[in-house]
C-alpha positions, 0 to 999 in steps of 0.5 A, a space after each residue: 500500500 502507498 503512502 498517502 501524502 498529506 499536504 496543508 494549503 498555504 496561506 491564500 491557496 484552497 482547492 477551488 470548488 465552484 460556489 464554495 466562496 457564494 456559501 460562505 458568504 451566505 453561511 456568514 451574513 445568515 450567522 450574523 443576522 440569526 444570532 439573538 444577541 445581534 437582532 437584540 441590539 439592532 432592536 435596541 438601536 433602533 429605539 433610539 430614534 424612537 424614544 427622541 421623537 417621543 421626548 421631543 413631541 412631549 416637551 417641545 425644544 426651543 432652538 436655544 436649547 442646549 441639546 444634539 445638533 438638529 434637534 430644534 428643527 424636529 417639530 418643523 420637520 420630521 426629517 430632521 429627527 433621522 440626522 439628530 438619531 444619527 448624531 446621538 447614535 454615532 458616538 457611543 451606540 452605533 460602535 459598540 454594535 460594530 465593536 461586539 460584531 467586529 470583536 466576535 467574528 475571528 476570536 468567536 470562531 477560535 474561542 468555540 473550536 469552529 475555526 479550524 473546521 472553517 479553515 478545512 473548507 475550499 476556501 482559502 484564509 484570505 476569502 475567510 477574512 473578506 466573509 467576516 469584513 463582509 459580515 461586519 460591513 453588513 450589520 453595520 449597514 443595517 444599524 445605520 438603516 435602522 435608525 435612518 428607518 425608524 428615524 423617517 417612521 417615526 418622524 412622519 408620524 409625529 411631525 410630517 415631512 416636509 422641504 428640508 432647509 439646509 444648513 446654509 439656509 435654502 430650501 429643497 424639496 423633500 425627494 430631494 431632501 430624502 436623496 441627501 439623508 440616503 447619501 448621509 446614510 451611506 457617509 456614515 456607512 462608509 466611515 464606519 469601515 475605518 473602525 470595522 478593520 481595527 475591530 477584524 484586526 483585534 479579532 485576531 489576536 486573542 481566541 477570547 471574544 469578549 476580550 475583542 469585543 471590550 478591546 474594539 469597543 474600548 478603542 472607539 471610546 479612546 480614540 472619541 476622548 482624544 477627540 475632544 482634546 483640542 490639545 492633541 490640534 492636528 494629530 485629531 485628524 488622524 483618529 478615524 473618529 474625527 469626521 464621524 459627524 461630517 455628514 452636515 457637510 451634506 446638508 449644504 447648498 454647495 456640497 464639498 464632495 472633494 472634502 467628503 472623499 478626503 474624509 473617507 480617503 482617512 478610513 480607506 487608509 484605516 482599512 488598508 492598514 488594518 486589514 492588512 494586519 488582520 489578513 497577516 495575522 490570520 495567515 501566520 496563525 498556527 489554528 489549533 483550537 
């Protein structure tokens, strides 16, 4: 009888089967979105903008009262309710969704003994780690489209919509001003990836997933804390939490598109850096739970 020789893929090479990327990332999205854990923060999310709108509707604000931006234009118009729901979410709700999902894709998976199986598919590590970035980038987008959902809901039903004024001042139609909230939807989609790769990197390091999960959470907190220190001056620019509120840029008359993409161009280089740590990380890692 021959010996049979058995030979372990290197890092980014799998045996290609058709389809088995397809299912991966249908396997993926599907745990991410049947976890009860996910769905129950997605739940509490979207209250959010919910309990606003109540609060506002029983003690209406007067424009020079202290509160998030936007706010005292809700009972005027209840699209303004999703831009003051986006401002009160992004700071501290919003990253710790992205924080616990991001922080439990890769250490998760190694803290329960489900990783090696993975990694036994014809999938390569690399396709892996796009999966679990595709998962994360997924429930991120359902948070924000949660609160702008709700938002729009429940700012209807309270107060109507109607012409949005911008912040320089003009008056638009609503279509259009719905058009602009859908383009702030995606801004804040899209700056949240920055944090996403710091979560997908950190995953990486530890086999325990609520240390990743404080981890990520945590450095969204201390990289929000030194960005509010105007000591700290130029060196802000550098925490890819400093133009998480950007998106009032969009609700100009003129938008400065150029300034938006060197805005995001920010966490494209977040992405860039950190992903390429994780995918170095998760390649080199010697999987043995």
């Amino acid at each position: 009888m021959s010996q049979v020789d058995v030979v372990v893929p290197a890092f980014g090479v799998a045996p290609r089967r058709r389809g088995a990327t397809r299912r991966l990332l249908t396997s993926e999205l599907a745990m991410v979105f049947r976890r009860r854990r996910n769905l129950a923060l997605l739940a509490l999310l979207a209250a959010a903008p919910l309990a606003i709108g109540i609060a506002v509707k029983i003690n209406n604000p007067r424009g020079g009262e202290e509160g998030p931006q936007f706010l005292g234009q809700i009972t005027g118009n209840g699209v303004f309710l999703v831009f003051t729901s986006l401002t009160v979410t992004l700071p501290l709700l919003l990253p710790l969704l992205v924080g616990v999902v991001a922080g439990d894709a890769i250490a998760g998976e190694a803290g329960s003994g489900t990783l090696r199986y993975l990694l036994t598919v014809p999938v390569s590590r690399t396709r892996l780690l796009i999966a679990k970035a595709v998962g994360v980038l997924a429930y991120a987008a359902a948070a924000v489209l949660a609160v702008t959902g709700v938002g729009l809901i429940t700012g209807a039903a309270l107060f109507g919509l109607h012409p949005v004024t911008l912040l320089s001042g003009d008056t638009i139609s609503l279509p259009h001003g719905l058009l602009r909230t859908a383009a702030i939807a995606g801004y804040v989609i899209a700056t949240l990836t920055g944090f996403l790769a710091v979560g997908l990197f950190i995953s990486t390091l530890t086999e325990v997933p609520i240390a990743a999960m404080a981890a990520t959470v945590g450095v969204a907190v201390i990289a929000a804390v030194l960005d509010t220190i105007p000591q700290l001056g130029s060196l802000r620019r550098l925490l890819f939490t400093h133009h998480w509120l950007g998106f009032g840029e969009i609700l100009r008359s003129t938008v400065d598109w150029r300034t938006l993409i060197s805005w995001l161009g920010l966490q494209a280089a977040y992405v860039a850096l950190f992903g390429s740590l994780a995918w170095a990380k998760l390649g080199g890692a010697d999987i043995t739970s």
